[in-house]
N, C-alpha and C positions, 0 to 999 in steps of 0.2 A: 156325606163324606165329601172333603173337597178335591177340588183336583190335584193339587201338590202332594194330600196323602197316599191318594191313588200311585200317584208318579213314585212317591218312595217307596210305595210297597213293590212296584214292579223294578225300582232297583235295588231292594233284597231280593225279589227272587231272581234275580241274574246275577249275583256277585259269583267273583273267578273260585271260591270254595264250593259252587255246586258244579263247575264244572271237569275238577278231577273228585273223585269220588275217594274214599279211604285206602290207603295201602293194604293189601294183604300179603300174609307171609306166611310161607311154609316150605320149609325143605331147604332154606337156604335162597330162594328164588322169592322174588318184592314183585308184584303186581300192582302198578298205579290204572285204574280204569279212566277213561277220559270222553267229555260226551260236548258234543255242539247243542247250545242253549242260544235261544231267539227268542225275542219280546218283543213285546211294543206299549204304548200307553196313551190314553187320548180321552178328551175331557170337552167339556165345555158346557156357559152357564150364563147370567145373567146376572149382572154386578147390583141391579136393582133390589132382586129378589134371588137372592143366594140358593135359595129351596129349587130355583125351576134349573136347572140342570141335569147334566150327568157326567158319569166316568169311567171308564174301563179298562182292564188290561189284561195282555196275554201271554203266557211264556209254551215256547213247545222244546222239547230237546230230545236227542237221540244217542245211542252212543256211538263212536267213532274207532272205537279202540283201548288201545290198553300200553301202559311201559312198564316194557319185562324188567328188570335187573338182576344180574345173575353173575356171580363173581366178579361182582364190579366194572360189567360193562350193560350198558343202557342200549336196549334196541325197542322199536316200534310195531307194536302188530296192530296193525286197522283190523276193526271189522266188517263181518260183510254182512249188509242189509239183502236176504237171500228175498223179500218182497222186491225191493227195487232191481232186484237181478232179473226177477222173470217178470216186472213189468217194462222193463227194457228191452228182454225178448220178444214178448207181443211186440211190441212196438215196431223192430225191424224185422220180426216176421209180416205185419202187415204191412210195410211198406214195399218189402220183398215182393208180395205176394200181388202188390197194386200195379209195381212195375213189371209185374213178370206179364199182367193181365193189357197193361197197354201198350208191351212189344206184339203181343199176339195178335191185338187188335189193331195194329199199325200192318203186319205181313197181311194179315187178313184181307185188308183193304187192298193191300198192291199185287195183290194172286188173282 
């Protein structure tokens, strides 16, 4: 495979149709879901010998949310990545927990 094919297949898989997803509807209420999509693509070879090469590519995506529409007016609901919510927490809990340890160790020293 060359590397240009590779490149165009990584930009089908990021075109702006995979990143709202299909409407749904029920009750009168329209739901567009919506997701952040990221790629990349990267190649490289020998103009000599075409065979010694390679290629790659990668997409990752998540979703973001969703647009209500609901008698004709459009609002936004994010979603919430409840992983990233409590790796967030660790995070300032251990910092919490580093600072609370080198005030103690700071009085400790001047008593």
């Amino acid at each position: 495979m060359r590397v240009m094919d590779v490149v165009n297949e990584a930009k089908g898989a990021m075109r702006a149709s995979e990143v709202f997803g299909p409407p749904y509807e029920k009750a009168g209420i329209t739901i567009i879901p919506a997701a952040k999509i990221a790629g990349g693509a990267g190649g490289g070879g020998n103009q000599q010998n075409p065979q010694a090469g390679g290629a790659g590519f990668g997409v990752s995506s998540r979703p973001v949310g969703a647009f209500v529409i609901k008698d004709g007016d459009v609002r936004w609901e994010p979603s919430i990545d409840v992983n990233r919510v409590i790796l967030m927490a660790q995070v300032v809990a251990i910092v919490a927990l580093l600072t609370v340890r080198a005030i103690v160790k700071a009085r400790a020293k001047r008593g």
